[in-house]
N, C-alpha and C positions, 0 to 999 in steps of 0.2 A: 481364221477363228470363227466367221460367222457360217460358216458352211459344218462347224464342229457342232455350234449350238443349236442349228437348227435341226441336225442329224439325233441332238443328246435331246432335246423334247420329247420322243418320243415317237411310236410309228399312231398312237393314238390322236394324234394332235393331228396329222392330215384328213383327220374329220372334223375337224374344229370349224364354226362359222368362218364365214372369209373375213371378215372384218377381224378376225382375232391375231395380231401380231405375232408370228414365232419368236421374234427376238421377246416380246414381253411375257412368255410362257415361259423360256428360258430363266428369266428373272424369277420368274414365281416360282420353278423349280430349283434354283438356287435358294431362296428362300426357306423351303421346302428343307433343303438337306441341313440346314443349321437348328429347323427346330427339330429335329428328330437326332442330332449329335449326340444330348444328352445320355438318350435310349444305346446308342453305337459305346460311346464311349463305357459305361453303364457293364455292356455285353464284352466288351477287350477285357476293362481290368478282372471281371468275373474269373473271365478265362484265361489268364496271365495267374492270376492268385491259384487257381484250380492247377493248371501244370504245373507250376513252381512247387505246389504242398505234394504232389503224387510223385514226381520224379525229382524231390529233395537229396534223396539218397542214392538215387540210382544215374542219375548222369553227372558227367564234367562237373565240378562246382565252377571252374572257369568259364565252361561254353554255358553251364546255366546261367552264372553272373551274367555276362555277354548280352545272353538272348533278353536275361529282365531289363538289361540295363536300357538297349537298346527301344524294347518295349515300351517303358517305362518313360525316357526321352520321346517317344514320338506319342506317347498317350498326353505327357502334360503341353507339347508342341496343339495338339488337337483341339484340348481345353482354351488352351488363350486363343486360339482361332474363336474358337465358342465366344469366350468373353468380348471378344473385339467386337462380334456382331451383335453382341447384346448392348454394346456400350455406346452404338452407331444404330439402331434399328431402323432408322428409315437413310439408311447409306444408299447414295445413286447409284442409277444399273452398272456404270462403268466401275465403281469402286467396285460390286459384288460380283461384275467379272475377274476382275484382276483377284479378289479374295480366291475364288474358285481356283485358280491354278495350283496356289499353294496346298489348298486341300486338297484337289486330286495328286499331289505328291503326297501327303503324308497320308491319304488312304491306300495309295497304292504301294507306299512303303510297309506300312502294317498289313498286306499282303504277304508282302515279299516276309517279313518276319513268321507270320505261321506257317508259310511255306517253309522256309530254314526249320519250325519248331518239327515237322515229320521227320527231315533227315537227321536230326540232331534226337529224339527221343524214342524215334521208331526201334523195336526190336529190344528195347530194354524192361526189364521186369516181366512178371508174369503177362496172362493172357487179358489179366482184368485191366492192366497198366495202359495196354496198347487198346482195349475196348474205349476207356478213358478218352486216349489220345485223337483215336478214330471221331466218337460222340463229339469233342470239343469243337476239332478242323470243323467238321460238318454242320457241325449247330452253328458255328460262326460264319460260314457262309450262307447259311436258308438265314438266319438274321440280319444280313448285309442285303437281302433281297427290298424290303420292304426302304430302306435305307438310297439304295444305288439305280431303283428301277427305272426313275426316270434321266438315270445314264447310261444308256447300256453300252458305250464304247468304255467307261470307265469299271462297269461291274462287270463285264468279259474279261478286263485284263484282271482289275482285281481276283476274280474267282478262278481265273485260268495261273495266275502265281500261287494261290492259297492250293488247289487243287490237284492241279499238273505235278508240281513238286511231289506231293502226297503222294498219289499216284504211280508215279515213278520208283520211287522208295519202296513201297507197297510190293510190286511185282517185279523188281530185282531184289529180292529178300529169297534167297534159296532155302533159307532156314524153315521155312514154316512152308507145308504141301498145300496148301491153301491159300497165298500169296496170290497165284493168278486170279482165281475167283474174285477174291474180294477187293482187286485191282478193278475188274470187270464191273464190279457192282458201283466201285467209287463210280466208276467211268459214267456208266447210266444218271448214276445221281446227278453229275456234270451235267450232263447234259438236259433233266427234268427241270434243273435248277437255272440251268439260261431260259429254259421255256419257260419256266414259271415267272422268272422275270420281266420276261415279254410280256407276256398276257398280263403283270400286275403295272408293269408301267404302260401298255396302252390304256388302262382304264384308268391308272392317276393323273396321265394327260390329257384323258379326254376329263376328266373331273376339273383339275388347272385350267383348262380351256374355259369350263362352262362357268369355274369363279371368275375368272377374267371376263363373260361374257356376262357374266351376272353384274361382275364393276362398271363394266360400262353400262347396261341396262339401268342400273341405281343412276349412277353418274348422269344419263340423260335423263333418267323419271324427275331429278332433283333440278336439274335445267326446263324441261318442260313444266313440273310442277313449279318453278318459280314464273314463266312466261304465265301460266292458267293463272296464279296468284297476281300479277299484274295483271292481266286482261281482268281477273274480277274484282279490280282495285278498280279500274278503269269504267269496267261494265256498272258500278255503283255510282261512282261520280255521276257517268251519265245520267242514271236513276236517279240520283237526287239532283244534276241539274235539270230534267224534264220536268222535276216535281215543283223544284222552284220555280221554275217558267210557267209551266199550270197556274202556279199559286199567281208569280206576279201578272201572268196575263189575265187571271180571272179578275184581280186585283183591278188592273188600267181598265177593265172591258166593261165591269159591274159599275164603276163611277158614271159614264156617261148616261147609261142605262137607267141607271138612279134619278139624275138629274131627268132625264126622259118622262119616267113614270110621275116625277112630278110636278114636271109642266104642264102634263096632259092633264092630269089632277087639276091644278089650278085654272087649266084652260073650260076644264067640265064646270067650275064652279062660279067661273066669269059668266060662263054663255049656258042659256036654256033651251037651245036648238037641241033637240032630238037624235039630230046627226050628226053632233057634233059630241053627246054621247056615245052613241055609237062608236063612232070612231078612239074614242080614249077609250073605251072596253076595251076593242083590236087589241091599242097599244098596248096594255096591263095586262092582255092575254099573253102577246109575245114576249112583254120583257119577263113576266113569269116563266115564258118558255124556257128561254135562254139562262136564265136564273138554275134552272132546273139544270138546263145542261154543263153549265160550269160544275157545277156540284158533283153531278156524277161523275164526269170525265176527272176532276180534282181526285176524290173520291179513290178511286178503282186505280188511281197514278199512287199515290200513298200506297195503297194496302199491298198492289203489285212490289213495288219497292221495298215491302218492310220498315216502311215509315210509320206503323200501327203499332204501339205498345199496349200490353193487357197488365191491368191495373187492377184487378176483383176488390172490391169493398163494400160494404151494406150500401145496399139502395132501398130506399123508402119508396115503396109504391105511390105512398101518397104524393111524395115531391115530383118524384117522374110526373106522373099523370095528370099534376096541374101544368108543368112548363107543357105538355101534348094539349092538353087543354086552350091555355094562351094559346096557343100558336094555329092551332088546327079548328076551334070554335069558330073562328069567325067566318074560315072558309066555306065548315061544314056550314053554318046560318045561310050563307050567300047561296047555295044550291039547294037551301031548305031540307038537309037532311040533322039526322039528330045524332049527334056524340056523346055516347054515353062509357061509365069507366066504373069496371067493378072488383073489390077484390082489393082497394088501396089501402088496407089493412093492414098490409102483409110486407115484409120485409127480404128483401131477395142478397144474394152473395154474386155479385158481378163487378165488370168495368162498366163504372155511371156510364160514361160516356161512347162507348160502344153501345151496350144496351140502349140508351136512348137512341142511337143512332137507328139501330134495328128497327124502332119502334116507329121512329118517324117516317121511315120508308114503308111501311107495312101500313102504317096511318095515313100515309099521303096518296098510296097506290087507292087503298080502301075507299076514298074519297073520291078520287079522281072517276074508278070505276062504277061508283053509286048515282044514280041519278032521283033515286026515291027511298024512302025506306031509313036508314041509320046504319054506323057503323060504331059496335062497341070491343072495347080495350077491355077485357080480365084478365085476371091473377089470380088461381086458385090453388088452391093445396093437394098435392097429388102423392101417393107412394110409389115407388117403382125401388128396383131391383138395388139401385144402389144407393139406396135410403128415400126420405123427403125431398121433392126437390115441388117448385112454383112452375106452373101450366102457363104461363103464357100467351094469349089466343089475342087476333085480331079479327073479327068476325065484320062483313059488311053484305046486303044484299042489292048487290050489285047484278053487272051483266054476265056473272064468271066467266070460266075457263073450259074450255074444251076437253076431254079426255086425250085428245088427239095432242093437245099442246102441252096439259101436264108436264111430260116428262121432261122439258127442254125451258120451261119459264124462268128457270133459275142459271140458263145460258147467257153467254154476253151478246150484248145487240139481237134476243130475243124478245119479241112483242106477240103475246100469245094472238090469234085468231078469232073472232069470235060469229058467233051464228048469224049475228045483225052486224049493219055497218058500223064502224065505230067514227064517234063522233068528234070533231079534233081535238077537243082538250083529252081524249082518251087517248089520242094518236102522241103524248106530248113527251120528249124525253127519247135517248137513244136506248132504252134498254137495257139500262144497266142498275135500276135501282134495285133492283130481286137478285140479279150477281154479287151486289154489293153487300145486300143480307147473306148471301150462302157464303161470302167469307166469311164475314164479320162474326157467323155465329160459330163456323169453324175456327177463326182465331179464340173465341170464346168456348170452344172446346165444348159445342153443345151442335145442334141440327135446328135444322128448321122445316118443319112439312108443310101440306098444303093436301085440302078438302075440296069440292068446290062443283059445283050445280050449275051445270046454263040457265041462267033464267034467272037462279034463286037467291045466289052469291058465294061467298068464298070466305073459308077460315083459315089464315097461317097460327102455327104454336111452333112453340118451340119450350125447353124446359131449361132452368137455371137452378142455379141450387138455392136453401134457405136460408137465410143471412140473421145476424143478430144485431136489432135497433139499437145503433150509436145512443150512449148517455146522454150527449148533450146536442142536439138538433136544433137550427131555428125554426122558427114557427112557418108552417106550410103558406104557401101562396091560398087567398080565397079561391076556390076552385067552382063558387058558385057565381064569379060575376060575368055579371050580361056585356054583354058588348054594345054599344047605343051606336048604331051605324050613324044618325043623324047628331053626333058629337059637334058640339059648338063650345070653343076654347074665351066664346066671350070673357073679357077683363080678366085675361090669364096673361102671364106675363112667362114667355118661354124662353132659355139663352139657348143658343145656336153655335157649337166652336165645329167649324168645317173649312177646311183650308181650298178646297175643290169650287172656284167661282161659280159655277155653271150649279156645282147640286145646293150649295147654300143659297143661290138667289133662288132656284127651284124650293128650299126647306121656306125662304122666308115668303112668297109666296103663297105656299100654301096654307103655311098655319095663319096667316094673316086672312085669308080668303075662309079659316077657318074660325074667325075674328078674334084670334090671338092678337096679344103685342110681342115684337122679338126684338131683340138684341144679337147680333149675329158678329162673329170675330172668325176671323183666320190662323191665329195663332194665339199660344198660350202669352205670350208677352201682350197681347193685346186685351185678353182676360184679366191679366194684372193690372194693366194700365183704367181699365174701369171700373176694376174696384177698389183702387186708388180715389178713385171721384168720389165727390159727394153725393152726386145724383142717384150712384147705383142704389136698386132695389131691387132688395133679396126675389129670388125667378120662383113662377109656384114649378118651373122643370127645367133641369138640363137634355139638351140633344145636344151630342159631340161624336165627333171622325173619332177612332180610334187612331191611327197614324196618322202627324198633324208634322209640320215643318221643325227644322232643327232641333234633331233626336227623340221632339217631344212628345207625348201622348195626349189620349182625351183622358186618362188618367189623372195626369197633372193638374188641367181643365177642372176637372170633378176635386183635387184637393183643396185646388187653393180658394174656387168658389163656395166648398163649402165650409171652410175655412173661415171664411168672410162672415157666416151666418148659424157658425153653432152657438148651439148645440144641433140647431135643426138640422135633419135628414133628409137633405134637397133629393126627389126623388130624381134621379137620373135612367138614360137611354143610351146607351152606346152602339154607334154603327161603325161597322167595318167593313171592307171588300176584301178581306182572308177568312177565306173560309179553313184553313189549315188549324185550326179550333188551336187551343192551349187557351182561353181567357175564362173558363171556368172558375179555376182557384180565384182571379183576380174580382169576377164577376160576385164571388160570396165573400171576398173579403173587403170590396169597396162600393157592395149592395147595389149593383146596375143590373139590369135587362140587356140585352145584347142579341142587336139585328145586323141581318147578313145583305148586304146590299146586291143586287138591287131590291132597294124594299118599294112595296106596292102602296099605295097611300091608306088603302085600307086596310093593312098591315099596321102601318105605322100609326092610324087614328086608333085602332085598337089597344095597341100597347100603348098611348099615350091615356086614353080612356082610363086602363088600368092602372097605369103608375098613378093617377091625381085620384084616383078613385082609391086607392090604398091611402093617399095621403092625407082624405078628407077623413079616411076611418079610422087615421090613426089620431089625429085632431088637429 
């Protein structure tokens, strides 16, 4: 049996891939013959009905009876084969062998039957009778081609019974001087019609070959694409566990750091030695350093990952530009340069907190690279091609950029060159803060370029679209207050919730050395428990950890104390060592400031300046 199947494939199929199974070609050309039955069955009874209505009158009514009956029998025998496979459609290969037998009987019975129908009709009626009879044979074999091609041991015998017989009859007919001939001609047909066989079944089995080739091709794409689909299930995870380990190592790394910046603070404030100043700059230079580098490497871990969502909503130039203000004022003071911001007018259509993001890197570079001179922030109004959109510009004149560097500044772990040596706070940072922009403004689906003069300084823009001013806004930060480096917290009363021993004894040191009184707790049940007392009295400021022990927050911290003393709006401070941001929402909904640790002390004298300095303005 399996030497029959692999012979009935086809001679096309021995071009087939080698991976492609004869036995399962075999199957698909089984297959094959059931849905094209229809068509076969379709083409019998035509021609069953066609000789029965032409030679009604002119032959046996017994041997015609006979021939329909017989016919007839093996045509409705065909049908339930048909039905069986329709009623079974995914029948195993072994059932759709064993089916196959029985059909190669009843096709090669209906052979055998229009073979009988020559000798039984030949030679009767006129010339048009036996034209008839000739067309029918012959039609009904070139239509068994398309049907039997990829059998050819079964459509030889089939078309050698239907034919031979014919044939035979044909040219033993003495009756008609033309018998030889048209015996001769049958004969040719015979034989055009096995050749055309061949050639149409090598190309339906190389066709079955290459579905089968194509099944299994799907079959493996769908296995490979499930392993890619894991690996990139996998490949994420890892991404978001690098991101969290970022976060929680910046997290453990920035506390000690903290505690660090302000011992050394307090140690400057104990002691008048000169070199003992000295020495706490170093320190404040480095943990700034390191500050810096947590940020960025967090930073570029996010955006790499797709942990960046874009949020577009009105941004108020003027809100931006005061939080740039707070934060960047006191630096720019310290290197005596002037921060100026113009254009806060204007109302821009972005993600707050991307844009800010931009702005503060662009702001902080601008700084870092100025040593004299100023560095200012506008917003102006610009037309271009596809409508209004806000200019953007961070202008400083600093030490610029090289022509030579331009094109690569916006590279990771690129530090442009410059003509002069650079001096190490310019050397600070891996390089990554101007990469971080040329995402961030590509997530923002805008560009960012770059101007820029050795000697004279440098302008980043970038363009946003124009936005329309939210109804109801709260009132902007003062964007005009000074920062008094020489801050003195005398007969201020500050509460302190930081669960970290090292950076709380560091907070109460210094604000005390900054002749503050303090109150310091580690936990929020410890908050509770002192304002349970009698003694407590209302704080003129909160400072509190954001993440504080058992579940709680400095959130909590900030309700229940002020809780204790409304209606008043105890001005609060909130630090954290995740820089992974999300405390925006929370930050305008329970009116805090929010510092990224490690904060520098004169950092932290600044924003504290501000918060009591708003609180004195408000009354």
């Amino acid at each position: 049996m399996k030497a029959s199947l692999v012979a009935d494939a086809g001679p096309g199929v021995a071009g087939a891939p080698a991976t492609v199974a004869r036995q399962d070609l075999s199957v698909d050309s089984i297959r094959a013959l059931y849905v094209q039955t229809p068509a076969s069955l379709a083409g019998n009874l035509v021609g069953m009905l066609l000789l029965t209505s032409v030679y009604w009158k002119l032959a046996s009514p017994a041997a015609l009876a006979a021939w329909l009956g017989v016919g007839s029998v093996l045509w409705l025998l065909r049908l339930a084969h048909y039905l069986r496979f329709l009623r079974q459609p995914d029948a195993d290969d072994a059932t759709l062998q064993r089916w196959r037998g029985s059909w190669r009987a009843l096709v090669l019975a209906q052979g055998t039957m229009w073979g009988v129908a020559a000798w039984l009709f030949w030679g009767l009626g006129t010339p048009y009778h036996l034209v008839v009879l000739i067309l029918t044979v012959v039609s009904y074999c070139l239509g068994s081609v398309q049907l039997l091609a990829t059998q050819p041991r079964v459509f030889g015998a089939f078309i050698s019974l239907v034919l031979i017989p014919t044939i035979v009859r044909i040219a033993t007919d003495t009756s008609q001087p033309w018998a030889i001939e048209l015996a001769v001609v049958l004969t040719l047909l015979f034989g055009l019609t096995l050749l055309m066989a061949r050639t149409y079944g090598s190309a339906l089995g190389r066709a079955i070959a290459l579905k089968r080739r194509t099944d299994e091709l799907a079959a493996q794409l769908r296995v490979e694409a499930g392993i890619a689909e894991e690996a990139r299930r996998a490949a994420e995870a890892a991404s978001r566990a690098k991101t969290q380990f970022f976060a929680a190592a910046s997290h453990d790394l920035r506390q000690p750091l903290h505690a660090m910046g302000l011992f050394a603070e307090a140690l400057r404030q104990k002691s008048r030695d000169p070199e003992v100043a000295a020495l706490v700059n170093s320190i404040n230079e480095s943990v700034d350093a390191l500050e810096g580098l947590f940020g960025e490497l967090l930073d570029i871990t996010r955006i790499d990952t797709g942990g960046v969502d874009v949020n577009p909503a009105p941004v108020r130039m003027r809100d931006l530009f005061g939080r740039l203000r707070l934060h960047f004022e006191p630096i720019a003071f310290e290197k005596g340069l002037m921060l100026s911001f113009r254009g806060e007018q204007h109302v821009a259509h972005a993600d707050p907190v991307l844009l800010e993001r931009v702005l503060r890197n662009l702001v902080s570079n601008a700084i870092r690279y100025s040593d004299d001179g100023g560095v200012l922030v506008s917003c102006r109004l610009r037309s271009t091609p596809a409508g209004p959109r806000l200019l953007l510009q961070v202008w400083d004149s600093g030490i610029g950029i090289s022509a030579a560097s331009l094109p690569r500044i916006f590279d990771e772990f690129f530090q442009a060159q410059s003509n002069r040596p650079l001096e190490a706070h310019h050397r600070k940072g891996l390089g990554l803060g101007l990469a971080i922009v040329k995402r961030l403004t590509a997530l923002m689906e805008t560009d960012v370029t770059v101007r820029s003069r050795p000697g004279h300084g440098t302008v980043f823009s970038l363009l946003v679209p124009v936005g329309k001013a939210p109804r109801a806004v709260e009132g902007p930060l003062p964007s005009d207050a000074k920062v008094p480096l020489g801050l003195t917290l005398q007969g201020r009363l500050i509460a302190v919730v930081e669960d970290e021993a090292a950076v709380r004894e560091g907070l109460v040191v210094l604000l005390q050395a900054w002749g503050a009184r303090v109150v310091a707790f580690d936990t929020v049940e410890g908050v509770r428990s002192w304002l349970a007392g009698a003694s407590a009295e209302a704080p003129d400021l909160l400072l509190v950890d954001y993440r504080l022990p058992q579940g709680t927050t400095g959130i909590d911290a900030l309700v229940a104390i002020r809780a204790r003393w409304a209606p008043q709006r105890l001005p609060a401070i909130v630090i954290t060592g995740s820089s992974l941001g999300g405390h925006e929402d929370e930050a305008v909904q329970h009116d805090y400031h929010l510092l990224i640790k490690p904060v520098l002390p004169n950092k932290l004298r600044a924003m504290i300046a501000f918060k009591l300095g708003v609180r004195a303005i408000g009354g």
